[in-house]
Structures are given as C-alpha cells and as structure tokens.
C-alpha positions in Angstrom: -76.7 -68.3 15.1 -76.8 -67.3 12.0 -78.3 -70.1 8.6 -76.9 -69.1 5.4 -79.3 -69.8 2.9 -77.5 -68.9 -0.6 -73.9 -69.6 -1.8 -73.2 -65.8 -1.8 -73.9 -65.5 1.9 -71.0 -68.0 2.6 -68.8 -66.3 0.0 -69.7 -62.7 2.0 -68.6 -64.6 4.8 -65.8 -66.3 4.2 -64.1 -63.0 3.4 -65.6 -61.5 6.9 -62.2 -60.0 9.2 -63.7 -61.7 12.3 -63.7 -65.1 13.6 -66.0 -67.6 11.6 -67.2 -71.3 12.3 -68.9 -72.7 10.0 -71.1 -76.1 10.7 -71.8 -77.8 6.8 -74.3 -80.4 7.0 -77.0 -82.4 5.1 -80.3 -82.7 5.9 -80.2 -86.5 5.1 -77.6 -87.5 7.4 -77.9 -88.7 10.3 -74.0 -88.0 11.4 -75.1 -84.5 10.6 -78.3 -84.8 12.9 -76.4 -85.9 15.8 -73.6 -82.9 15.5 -76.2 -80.1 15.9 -76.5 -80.4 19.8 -72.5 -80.4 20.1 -72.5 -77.5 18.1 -75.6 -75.5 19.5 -74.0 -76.1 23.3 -70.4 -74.6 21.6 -71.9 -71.7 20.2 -73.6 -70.6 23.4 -69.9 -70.6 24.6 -68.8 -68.1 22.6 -65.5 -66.7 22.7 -66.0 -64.0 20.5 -66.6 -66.2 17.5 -69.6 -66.0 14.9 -71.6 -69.4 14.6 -72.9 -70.5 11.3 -74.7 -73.3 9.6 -74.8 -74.0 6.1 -77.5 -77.0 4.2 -75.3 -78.8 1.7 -77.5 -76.9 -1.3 -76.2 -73.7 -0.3 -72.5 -74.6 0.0 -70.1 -73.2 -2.9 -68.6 -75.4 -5.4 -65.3 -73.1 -5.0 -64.9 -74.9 -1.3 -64.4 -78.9 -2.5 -66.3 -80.0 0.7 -66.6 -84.1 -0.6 -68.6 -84.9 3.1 -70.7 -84.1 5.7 -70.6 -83.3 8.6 -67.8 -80.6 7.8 -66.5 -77.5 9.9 -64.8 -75.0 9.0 -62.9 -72.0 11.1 -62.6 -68.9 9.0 -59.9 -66.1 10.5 -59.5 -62.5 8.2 -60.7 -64.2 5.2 -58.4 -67.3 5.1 -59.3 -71.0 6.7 -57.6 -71.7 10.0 -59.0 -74.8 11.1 -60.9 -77.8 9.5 -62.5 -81.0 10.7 -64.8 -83.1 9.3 -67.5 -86.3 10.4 -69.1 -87.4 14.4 -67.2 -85.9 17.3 -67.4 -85.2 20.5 -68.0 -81.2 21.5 -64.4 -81.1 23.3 -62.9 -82.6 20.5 -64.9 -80.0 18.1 -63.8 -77.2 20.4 -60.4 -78.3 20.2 -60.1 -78.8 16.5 -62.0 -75.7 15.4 -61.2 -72.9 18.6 -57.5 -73.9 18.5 -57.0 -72.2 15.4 -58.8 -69.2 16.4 -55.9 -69.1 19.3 -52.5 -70.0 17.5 -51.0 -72.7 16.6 -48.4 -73.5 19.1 -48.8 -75.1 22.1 -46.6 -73.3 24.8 -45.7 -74.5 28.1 -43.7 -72.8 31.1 -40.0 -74.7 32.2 -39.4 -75.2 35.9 -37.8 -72.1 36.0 -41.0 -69.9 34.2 -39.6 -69.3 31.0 -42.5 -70.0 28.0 -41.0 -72.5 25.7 -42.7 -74.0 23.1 -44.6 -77.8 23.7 -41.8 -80.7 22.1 -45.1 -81.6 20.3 -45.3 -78.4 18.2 -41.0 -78.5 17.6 -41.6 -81.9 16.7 -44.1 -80.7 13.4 -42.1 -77.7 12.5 -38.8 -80.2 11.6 -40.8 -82.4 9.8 -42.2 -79.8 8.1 -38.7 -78.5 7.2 -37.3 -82.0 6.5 -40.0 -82.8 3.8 -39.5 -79.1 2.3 -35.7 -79.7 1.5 -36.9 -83.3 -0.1 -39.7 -81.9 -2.5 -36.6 -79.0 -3.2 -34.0 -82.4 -3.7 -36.3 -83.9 -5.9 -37.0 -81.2 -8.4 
C-alpha cells in the first residue's frame, strides 16, 4: 500500500490508466481510525486494484473532499466510485469495487438469457425522466 505524502502524488495518481482506491483520512478522527482495518483486510484482497492512503494535509484543494473518512475509486483518470464516513468492509467493497466492475447489475432469465437487474432499468428511466424536465424547464 502505497501513502501519498504530497498533493502532487495524488494528482500523478489520479490521472494513473489503472484502477485506483483511494482511502482519505485524518489523523484526528476517530471514524477515520476505525476504517483502516476494513481497508488494510480489502487491500490484501486485491483484485488487481492499487491501494492508497492519503492524510487530510496532503489532499488537493482541486478535489472538494468537505469530510473524513472519504474513498475514492479512480478508473483511466476519471472517478468511478465514491463513498464517504464508518462502514462495514462488505459495504466498502461494494461501494468502491463495484465501480471498478460496471455499473449494471445483470441477472440470467429462466431460460439463460442475461438481462439487465429491474433495479438498474429502474435508474436509467429516472435518469431519463429528470433529463427531459431540466430540458422543459429551460
């Protein structure tokens, strides 16, 4: 695992073409304190993404990170994935890996074909629905 120790390091890395997770903490915090075992036990896991913790000091301006504990999934130079504050590691993995992964959930019909989960259709129309409305009201 790799501690970042100067905003330019995080800038370097944030533009890196591999997979990125990046744990942003503070010293001080004891939400922060209790995240570092979750994240150590992840990182041993793998999965062909780079670990890295940044202190608070050393975080960039540029990012507009307002609270700690923050992580971040970084994917050819461009954020995937983002959760913030005390979680469980399965709920970490979830957030963060997830993104690494794709986005929709897909799930096989009783006769095999992939099709995606109603859950992911479900976000797509809303999505849609609230894009024609900012459209209607300009």
């Amino acid at each position: 695992m790799k501690e970042l120790k100067s905003p330019e390091d995080v800038k370097k890395i944030l533009k890196s073409d591999k997979p990125v997770a990046l744990f942003l903490y503070m010293e001080t915090c004891p939400h922060c304190m209790v995240m570092h075992k979750p994240w150590d036990e992840l990182e041993k896991e793998g999965g062909g993404v780079e670990f890295a913790k940044v202190e608070s000091e050393h975080v960039p301006s540029e990012l507009g990170i307002s609270g700690y504990p923050h992580f971040m999934m970084i994917k050819g130079g461009t954020q995937v994935a983002s959760a913030d504050g005390e979680m469980s590691k399965g709920d970490l993995k979830s957030k963060l890996l997830g993104g690494v992964k794709g986005g929709r959930t897909l799930r096989r019909t009783r006769r095999g074909r992939k099709v995606a989960h109603r859950s992911s259709r479900v976000h797509v129309s809303l999505r849609k629905k609230l894009a024609s409305a900012r459209r209607s009201r300009r």
